[in-house]
N, C-alpha and C positions, 0 to 999 in steps of 0.2 A: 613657579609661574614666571615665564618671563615674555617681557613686550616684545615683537618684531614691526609694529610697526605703529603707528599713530590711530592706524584704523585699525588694528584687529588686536586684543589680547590673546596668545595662542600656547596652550600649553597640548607637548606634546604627552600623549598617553598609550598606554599600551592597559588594560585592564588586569587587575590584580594586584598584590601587595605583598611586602616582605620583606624582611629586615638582608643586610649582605651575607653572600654564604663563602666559606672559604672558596678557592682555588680548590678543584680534588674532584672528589665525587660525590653526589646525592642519591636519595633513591625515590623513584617516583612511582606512588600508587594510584590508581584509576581503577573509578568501578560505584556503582552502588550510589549516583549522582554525587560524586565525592572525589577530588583530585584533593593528592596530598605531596610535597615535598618534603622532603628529608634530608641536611646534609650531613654527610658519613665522615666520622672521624675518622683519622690516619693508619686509626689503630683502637680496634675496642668490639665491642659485640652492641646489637640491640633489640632487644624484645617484640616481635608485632603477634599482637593478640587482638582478643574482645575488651579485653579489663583497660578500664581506664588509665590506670599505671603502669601500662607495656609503652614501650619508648615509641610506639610506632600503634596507636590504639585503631582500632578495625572494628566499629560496632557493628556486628551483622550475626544474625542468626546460625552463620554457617561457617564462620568464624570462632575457634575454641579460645579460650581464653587466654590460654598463651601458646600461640599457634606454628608460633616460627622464631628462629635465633638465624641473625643474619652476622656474621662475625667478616672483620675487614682486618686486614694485613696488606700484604705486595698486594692479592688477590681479594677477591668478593666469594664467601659460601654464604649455600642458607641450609638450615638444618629443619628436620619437622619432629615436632616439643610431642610427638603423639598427638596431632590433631585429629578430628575425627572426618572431616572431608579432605584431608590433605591438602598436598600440595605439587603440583601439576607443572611439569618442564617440556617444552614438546609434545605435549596430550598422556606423556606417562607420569605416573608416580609415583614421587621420591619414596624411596626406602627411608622407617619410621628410623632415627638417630644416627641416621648418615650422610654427613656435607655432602653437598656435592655443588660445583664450582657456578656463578653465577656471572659471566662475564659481563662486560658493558654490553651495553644492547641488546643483550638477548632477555624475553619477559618470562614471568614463571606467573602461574595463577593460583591464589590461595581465595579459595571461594567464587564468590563476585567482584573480585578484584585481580587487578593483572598489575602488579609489579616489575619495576625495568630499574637497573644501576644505570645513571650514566653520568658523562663527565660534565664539569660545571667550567662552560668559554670563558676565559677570562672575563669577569666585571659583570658577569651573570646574576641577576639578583631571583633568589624563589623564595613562592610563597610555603609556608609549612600551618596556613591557618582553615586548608582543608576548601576552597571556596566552589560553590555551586555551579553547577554546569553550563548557566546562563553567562560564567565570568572566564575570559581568557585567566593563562597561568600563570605569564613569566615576563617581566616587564627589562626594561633596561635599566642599568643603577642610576645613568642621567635623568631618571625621571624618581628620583626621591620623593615620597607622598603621597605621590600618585592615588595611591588607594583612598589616603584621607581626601586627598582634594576631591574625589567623586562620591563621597559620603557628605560631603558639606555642600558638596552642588548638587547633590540628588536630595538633600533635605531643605533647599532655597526653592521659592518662587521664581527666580532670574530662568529668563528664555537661555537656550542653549542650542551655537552653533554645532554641529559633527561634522568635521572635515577628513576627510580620508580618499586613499583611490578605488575604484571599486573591486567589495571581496575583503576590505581589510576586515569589518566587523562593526561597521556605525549602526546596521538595526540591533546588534547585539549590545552596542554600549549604552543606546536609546533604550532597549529593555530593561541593563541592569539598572539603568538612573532610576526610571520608573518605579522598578522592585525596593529599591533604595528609599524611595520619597517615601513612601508612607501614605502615597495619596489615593484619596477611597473610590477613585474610580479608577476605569477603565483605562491602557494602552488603545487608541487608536492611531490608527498610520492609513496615509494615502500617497502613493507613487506620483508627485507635481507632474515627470516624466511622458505619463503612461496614458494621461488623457487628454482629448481638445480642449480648445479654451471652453465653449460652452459647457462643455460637460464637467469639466474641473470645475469652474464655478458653481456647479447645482451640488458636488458632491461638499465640495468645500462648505458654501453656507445656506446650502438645504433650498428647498425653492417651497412654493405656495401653490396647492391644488390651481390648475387654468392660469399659471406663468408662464407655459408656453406651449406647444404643440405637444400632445402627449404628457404631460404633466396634470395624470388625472386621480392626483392625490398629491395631499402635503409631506413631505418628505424634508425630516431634517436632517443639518450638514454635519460634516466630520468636526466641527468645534460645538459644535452646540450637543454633540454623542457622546465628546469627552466627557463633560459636565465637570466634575470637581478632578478628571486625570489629565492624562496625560496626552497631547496631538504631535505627532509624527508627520513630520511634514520632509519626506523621503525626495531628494532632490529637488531642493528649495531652488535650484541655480536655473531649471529651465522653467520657472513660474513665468508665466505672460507676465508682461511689463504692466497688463493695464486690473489683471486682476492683483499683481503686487500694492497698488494703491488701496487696495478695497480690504486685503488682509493686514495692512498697515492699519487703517480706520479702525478696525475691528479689534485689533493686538492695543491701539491705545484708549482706545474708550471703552474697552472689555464689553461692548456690547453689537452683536452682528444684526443684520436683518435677512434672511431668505429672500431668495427672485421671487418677487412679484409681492414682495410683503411690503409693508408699514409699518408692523409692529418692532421695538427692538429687542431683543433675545440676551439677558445677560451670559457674558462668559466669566467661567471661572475655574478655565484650565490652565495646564502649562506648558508649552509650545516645546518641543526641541527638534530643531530641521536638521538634516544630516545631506551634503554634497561632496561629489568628487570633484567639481569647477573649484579653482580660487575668484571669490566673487571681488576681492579688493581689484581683481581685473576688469572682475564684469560692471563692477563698479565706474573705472575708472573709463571703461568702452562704452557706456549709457545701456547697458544689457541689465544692470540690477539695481534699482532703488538704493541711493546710498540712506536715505532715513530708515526702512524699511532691513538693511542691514547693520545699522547701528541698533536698533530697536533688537534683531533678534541677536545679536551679536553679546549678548550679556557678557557672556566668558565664551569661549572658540576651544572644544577641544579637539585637537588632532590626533590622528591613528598614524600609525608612520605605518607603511606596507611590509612586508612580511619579509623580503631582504633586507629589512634596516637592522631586523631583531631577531636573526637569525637565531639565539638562545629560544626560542618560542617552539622551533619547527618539532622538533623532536618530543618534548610534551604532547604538543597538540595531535602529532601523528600519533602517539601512544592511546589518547584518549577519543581521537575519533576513530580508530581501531577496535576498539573494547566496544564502542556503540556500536559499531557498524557491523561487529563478530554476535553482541548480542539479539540485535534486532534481526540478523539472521539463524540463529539459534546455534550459532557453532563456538567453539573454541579461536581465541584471538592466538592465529598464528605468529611465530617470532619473522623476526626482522633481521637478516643478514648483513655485516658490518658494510658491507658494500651498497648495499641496499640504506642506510644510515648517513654514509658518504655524497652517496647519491641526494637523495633527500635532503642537506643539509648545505650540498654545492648550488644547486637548483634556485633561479632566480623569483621562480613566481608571480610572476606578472598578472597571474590571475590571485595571488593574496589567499588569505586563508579560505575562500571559497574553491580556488583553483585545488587546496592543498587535501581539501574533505574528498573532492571527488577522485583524486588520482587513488587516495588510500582506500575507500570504496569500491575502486573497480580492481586496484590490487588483490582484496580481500578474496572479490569474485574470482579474480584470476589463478590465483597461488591453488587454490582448492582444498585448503587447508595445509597446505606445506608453509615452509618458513617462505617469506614474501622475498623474492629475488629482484635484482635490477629490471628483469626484463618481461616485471607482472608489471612496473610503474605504467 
């Protein structure tokens, strides 16, 4: 964790966990709600099966037990142990006890998984502890902990800012917190952005049958729905100035009132707002409540965009690949080293949401060929 500044504690995060991997190469499997890393000795072979004690374990129905020998030297093969649904290179399959070469970047599929070698960027940290599809894969090593710091702040009470630009992945770190917590309610989220002032305030703290024109029933708000979860409060940065007052009252006295009510409503959720604004500006411009940002400002975590962490891109195109091949019911075509190049020089500016849809319309484009520069 480190301070940048008097008003904001800000660590940068990038979602996921894992100890350093050499320089060299790892292997990365996707498939089956399950991303797994791998790093590959200089030299040696490793078992991926179903059994527990294959170096590379695959629990899946369609996965034999000891499924595949992946052996490393200069080069990468993989072998098929006699599995009984093989193993899949380009849509053909491998001859049963015969390598055959497995270059970087190109994928091979053993079951519901799609396997890819590739090289580890200098100072590249992976995870190899399998994590759920809710969680990005591959963090930067300057972010040491990372993982534990979002286990310990997804298991607190403390409000929680998400800072990032948009597309990096704040509804998605706001869910994994949630999944994290433990807590036995509901994920609720509302867009601050997306509605007028009045209308933001009825959905925020619910209104009272005959509060106002058309309000012909009681209807309660997005914090009083939490109840013991979780409120998502999706660009905190364009709240009206005059209802930031009202959600301050509310955050410190844990108890709200509905338009047109009297009564007070305990709360006894837990708040995490996520913006792409820096509010220490909007702060300092009178655009945002600075109590009201100290209040939610518990811990501040930051997403860095998607050209910071350039080790990420290549994963995440691996695994929204294999989604976007299964939910169309086809085979995930491979990826041409150029096509890899490409992909990895590419700034992003739309962030891991820009990065889902290019690979999407790729998928559509290639028609099951290997994916070329000029399907992006």
């Amino acid at each position: 964790m480190s301070s940048r500044s008097r008003d904001r504690t800000s660590t940068a995060v990038s979602l996921g966990a894992g100890e350093p991997a050499p320089r060299g190469r790892y292997l990365l499997v996707v498939g089956d709600n399950r991303l797994i890393t791998t790093p590959l000795p200089d030299h040696g072979a490793l078992i991926l099966g179903r059994d527990a004690d294959c170096d590379v374990a695959l629990p899946h129905e369609k996965i034999s037990r000891r499924h595949a020998r992946l052996v490393v030297d200069d080069g990468v093969t993989i072998e098929d142990l006699g599995s009984t649904n093989g193993i899949r290179v380009g849509g053909a399959r491998l001859e049963r006890g015969v390598p055959a070469p497995m270059p970087l970047g190109e994928s091979v599929r053993l079951g519901p998984f799609t396997a890819i070698v590739l090289a580890s960027p200098a100072g590249t940290v992976v995870s190899n502890d399998g994590l759920p599809r809710a969680a990005l894969v591959v963090r930067d090593p300057t972010l040491d902990g990372a993982g534990e710091l979002l286990e310990r702040v997804a298991r607190n009470s403390v409000h929680v800012l998400i800072q990032g630009e948009t597309g990096t992945g704040k509804e998605v770190l706001a869910r994994t917190l949630h999944q994290l917590s433990g807590r036995p309610g509901e994920l609720v989220a509302i867009n601050c952005a997306a509605l007028t002032g009045d209308l933001l305030e009825s959905e925020l703290f619910g209104h009272e049958r005959g509060a106002f024109t058309g309000a012909t029933r009681t209807k309660p708000g997005l914090l009083e729905i939490a109840g013991r979860g979780t409120a998502l409060l999706d660009e905190i940065g364009d709240l009206p100035l005059e209802l930031q007052g009202k959600l301050l009252r509310a955050l410190e006295s844990r108890q709200v009132y509905r338009v047109g009510g009297v009564q007070p409503i305990d709360l006894h959720l837990r708040v995490l707002a996520a913006t792409h604004k820096r509010l220490p500006e909007a702060v300092a411009d009178g655009r945002f409540r600075q109590d009201l940002f100290f209040r939610l400002n518990g811990i501040t975590l930051e997403l860095p965009p998607l050209r910071e962490r350039r080790g990420q891109i290549v994963p995440l195109v691996t695994r929204f690949l294999d989604e976007a091949a299964r939910a169309a019911g086809v085979p995930a075509p491979q990826l041409t080293p150029a096509t890899v190049a490409a992909l990895n020089g590419h700034d992003w500016p739309g962030n891991v949401r820009e990065l889902r849809l290019v690979i999407e319309r790729a998928l559509l484009l290639s028609g099951g060929a290997p994916i070329e520069v000029s399907h992006l």
